[in-house]
C-alpha positions, 0 to 999 in steps of 0.5 A, spaced: 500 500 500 503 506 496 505 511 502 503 517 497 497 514 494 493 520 497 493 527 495 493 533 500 485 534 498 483 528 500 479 527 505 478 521 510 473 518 513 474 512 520 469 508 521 468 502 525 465 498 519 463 500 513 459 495 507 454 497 503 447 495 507 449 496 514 444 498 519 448 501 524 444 509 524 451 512 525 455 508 521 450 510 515 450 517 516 457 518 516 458 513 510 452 517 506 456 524 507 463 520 504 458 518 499 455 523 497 462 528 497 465 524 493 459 525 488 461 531 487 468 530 485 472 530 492 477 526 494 474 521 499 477 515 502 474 511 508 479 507 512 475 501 516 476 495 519 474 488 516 468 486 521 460 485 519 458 484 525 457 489 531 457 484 536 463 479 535 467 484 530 470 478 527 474 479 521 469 477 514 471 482 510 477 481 506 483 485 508 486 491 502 483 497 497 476 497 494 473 502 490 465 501 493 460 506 491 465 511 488 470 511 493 477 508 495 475 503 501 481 500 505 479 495 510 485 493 515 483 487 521 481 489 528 485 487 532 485 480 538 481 483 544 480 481 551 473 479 552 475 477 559 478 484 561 472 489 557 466 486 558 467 487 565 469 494 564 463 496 559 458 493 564 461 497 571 461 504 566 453 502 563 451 501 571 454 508 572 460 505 577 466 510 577 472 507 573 479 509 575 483 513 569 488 507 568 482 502 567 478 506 562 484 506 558 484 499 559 476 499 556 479 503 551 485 498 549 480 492 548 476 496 545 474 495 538 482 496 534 485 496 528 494 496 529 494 496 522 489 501 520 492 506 526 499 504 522 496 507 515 494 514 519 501 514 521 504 513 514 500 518 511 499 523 516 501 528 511 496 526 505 490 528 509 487 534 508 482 532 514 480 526 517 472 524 520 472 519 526 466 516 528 461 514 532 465 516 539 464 510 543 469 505 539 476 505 540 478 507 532 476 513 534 479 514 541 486 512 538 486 513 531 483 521 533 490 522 536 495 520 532 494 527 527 490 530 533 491 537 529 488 534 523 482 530 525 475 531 526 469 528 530 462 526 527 460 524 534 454 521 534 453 523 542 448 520 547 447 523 553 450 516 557 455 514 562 460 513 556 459 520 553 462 523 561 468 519 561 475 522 562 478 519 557 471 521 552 472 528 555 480 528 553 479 526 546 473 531 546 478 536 547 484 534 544 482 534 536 481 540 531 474 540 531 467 537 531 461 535 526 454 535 530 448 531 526 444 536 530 443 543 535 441 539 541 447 534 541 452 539 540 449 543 545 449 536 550 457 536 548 459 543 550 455 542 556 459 537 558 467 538 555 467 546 553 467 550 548 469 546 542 470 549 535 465 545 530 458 546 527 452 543 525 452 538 520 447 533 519 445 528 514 442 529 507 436 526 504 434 525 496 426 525 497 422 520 492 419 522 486 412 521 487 411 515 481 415 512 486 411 512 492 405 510 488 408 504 487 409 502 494 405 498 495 402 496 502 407 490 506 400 487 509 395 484 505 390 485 511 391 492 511 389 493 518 393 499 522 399 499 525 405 502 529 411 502 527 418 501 530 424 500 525 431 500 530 434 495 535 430 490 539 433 494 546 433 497 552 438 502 550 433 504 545 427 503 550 424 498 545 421 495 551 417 502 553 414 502 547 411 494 547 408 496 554 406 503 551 402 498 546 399 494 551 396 499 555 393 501 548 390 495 546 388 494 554 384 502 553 382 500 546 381 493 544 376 495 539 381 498 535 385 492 531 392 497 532 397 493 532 405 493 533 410 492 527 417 491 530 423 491 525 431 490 526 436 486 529 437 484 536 432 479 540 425 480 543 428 477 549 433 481 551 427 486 552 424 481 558 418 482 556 417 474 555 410 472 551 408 478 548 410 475 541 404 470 542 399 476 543 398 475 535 398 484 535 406 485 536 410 482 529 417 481 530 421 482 523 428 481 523 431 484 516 427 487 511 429 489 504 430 497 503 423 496 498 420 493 504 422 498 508 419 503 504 413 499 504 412 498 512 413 506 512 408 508 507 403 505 510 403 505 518 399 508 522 405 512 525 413 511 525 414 511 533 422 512 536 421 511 543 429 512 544 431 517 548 439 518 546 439 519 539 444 525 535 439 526 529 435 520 527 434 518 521 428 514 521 424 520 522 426 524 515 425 517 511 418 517 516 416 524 513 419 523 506 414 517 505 408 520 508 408 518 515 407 521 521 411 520 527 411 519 534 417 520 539 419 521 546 418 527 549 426 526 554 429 526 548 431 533 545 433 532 539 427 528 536 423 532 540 427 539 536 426 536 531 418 535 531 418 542 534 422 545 529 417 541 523 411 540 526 411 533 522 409 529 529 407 529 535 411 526 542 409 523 549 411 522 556 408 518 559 403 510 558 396 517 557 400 520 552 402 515 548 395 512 547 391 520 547 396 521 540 396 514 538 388 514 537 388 521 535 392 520 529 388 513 527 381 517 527 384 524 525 386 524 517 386 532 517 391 532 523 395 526 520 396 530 513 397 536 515 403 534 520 405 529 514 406 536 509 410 539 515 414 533 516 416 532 508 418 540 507 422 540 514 427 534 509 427 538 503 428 544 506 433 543 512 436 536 509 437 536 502 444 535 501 445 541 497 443 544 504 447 539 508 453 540 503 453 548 504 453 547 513 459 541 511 464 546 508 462 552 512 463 548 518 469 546 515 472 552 514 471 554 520 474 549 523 480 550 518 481 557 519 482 558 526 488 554 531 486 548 535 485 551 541 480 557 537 472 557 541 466 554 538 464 560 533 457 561 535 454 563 528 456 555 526 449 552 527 451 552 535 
């Protein structure tokens, strides 16, 4: 692999895995804005490691250079890891127990590393204009971020969790040259936390679909009966589980209504601890689905629920509003709530009561759906078409460029 491969202009970006399809909500955006700047003529790179799987990380993929949608990828293999030393370490910072500086560096070292990709940024320090780390939570962003610190640039992808408020997350907060928010509220949530931080908003870009496209979406269900729908992770982290009780309580309130709950993604029912509730026959449990029959679920759901309350942007929600849907989030979580706010394309809850009122609402009310609809669609085409995202990218860009590493968060970049 030529050390000179790349030239001054090239921008790199470091993800944890990379490969078409992926499911992973951080991992998509990043690779969307990769993508879509190599579509316009820059100079991309993505330096990735050889998993698939983001449970056992194990090497799948082959080590070396491909060219996939456009752009130069290099893969490099993650690195041996022991399970013993980090799981026990993951479990004590997810219950919130204080961890020693030496023991989270420890939870950092067994983390998910690629010596030989770390090796490539070493090699071709000077051929990057700029590199983009992301998500914050894995160890190629905590270490691949600190061998050019004057040059690399998180796109985070921040929860207000127990990892975000770690010592060794601050430092590396601190020690790079900027950083790339997918929304205002998560960059506010970082600056709460670490300081001022020079960077901006950023966010990600949609294509909307052309109407001949929506037509032909047609319903998943041959049954056509209402449905709610969920699309992400079957966990706790992403209060799936809230949202199973949520509907339970709405089928005890209104049996009468023939509602019924669609969950799509990856994980287990069971590690939600509600065992049983499959056998209902009213909650579906779909594991992987094409993009095609994704767009279909979405199109023709009753209401797109994202009951999480630790998102940086939420991607779901624009495909909800791009498809005509309407969508339902948490009231706790300040970047979906804004971004309802913002739009006035849903409605959000707090509580069992909440939910139910809105659910019902919306299964009766079509004026109300329609016009949150409308709201919805035209809050993507104006603030997330990838002409406007592009615009923010080389604005914060430039901001970050153009002042010393040490420069304070310029409060007229999206912050």
């Amino acid at each position: 692999m030529s050390e000179h491969s790349s030239t001054p202009e090239t921008l790199a970006f470091v993800l944890p895995r990379y490969f078409a399809g992926i499911a992973g909500g951080a991992e998509t955006l990043v690779s969307a804005l990769a993508q879509r700047l190599a579509m316009r003529g820059q100079s991309v790179e993505i330096l990735t490691t050889c998993a698939r799987d983001n449970r056992s990380w194990r090497n799948e993929l082959a080590v070396g250079d491909s060219h996939e949608d456009g752009i130069l990828v290099r893969r490099f293999p993650v690195d041996d890891r022991d399970l013993e030393r980090w799981i026990p370490l993951q479990i004590r910072i997810s219950e919130g127990l204080h961890l020693t500086i030496d023991e989270q560096l420890d939870w950092m070292q067994h983390s998910v590393n690629s010596t030989a990709l770390y090796a490539q940024i070493a090699r071709n320090r000077g051929s990057y204009r700029a590199l983009f780390f992301g998500p914050y939570l894995f160890g190629t962003t905590f270490w691949g971020s600190q061998i050019v610190p004057d040059r690399s640039i998180l796109i985070p992808c921040l929860h207000d969790e127990a990892y975000a408020y770690l010592d060794v997350t601050a430092a590396m907060f601190r020690g790079v040259r900027g950083c790339m928010f997918n929304a205002m509220f998560e960059g506010e949530l970082a600056r709460s936390i670490y300081g001022d931080l020079l960077g901006g908003e950023v966010g990600m870009g949609f294509d909307p679909p052309a109407a001949s496209a929506l037509r032909a979406l047609t319903p998943y269900f041959e049954d056509r009966a209402p449905y709610l729908l969920y699309l992400g992770r079957k966990e706790t982290g992403k209060n799936a589980q809230l949202l199973v009780d949520h509907f339970i309580a709405l089928k005890t309130r209104a049996p009468e209504s023939g509602i019924k709950l669609v969950v799509v993604g990856g994980g287990s029912f069971d590690d939600l601890h509600r065992p049983g509730v499959l056998e209902r026959g009213d909650i579906i449990d779909l594991h992987h689905v094409s993009e095609v029959d994704k767009q279909r679920l979405i199109r023709h759901a009753l209401v797109l629920c994202q009951p999480s309350t630790n998102e940086s942007f939420s991607i779901v929600l624009m495909e909800a509003w791009m498809l005509g849907t309407p969508v339902l989030v948490h009231a706790n979580c300040a970047v979906t709530r804004h971004h309802v706010v913002s739009s006035g394309g849903g409605l959000y809850f707090s509580d069992s009561d909440d939910f139910i009122a809105a659910v019902l609402e919306l299964s009766t009310n079509q004026v109300l759906r329609q016009r949150l609809v409308v709201a919805g669609d035209r809050y993507v085409r104006n603030r997330y078409s990838w002409s406007a995202v592009l615009q923010r990218f080389d604005e914060v860009l430039a901001k970050i460029e153009g002042h010393s590493a040490d420069a304070k968060l310029s409060p007229g970049v999206g912050l």
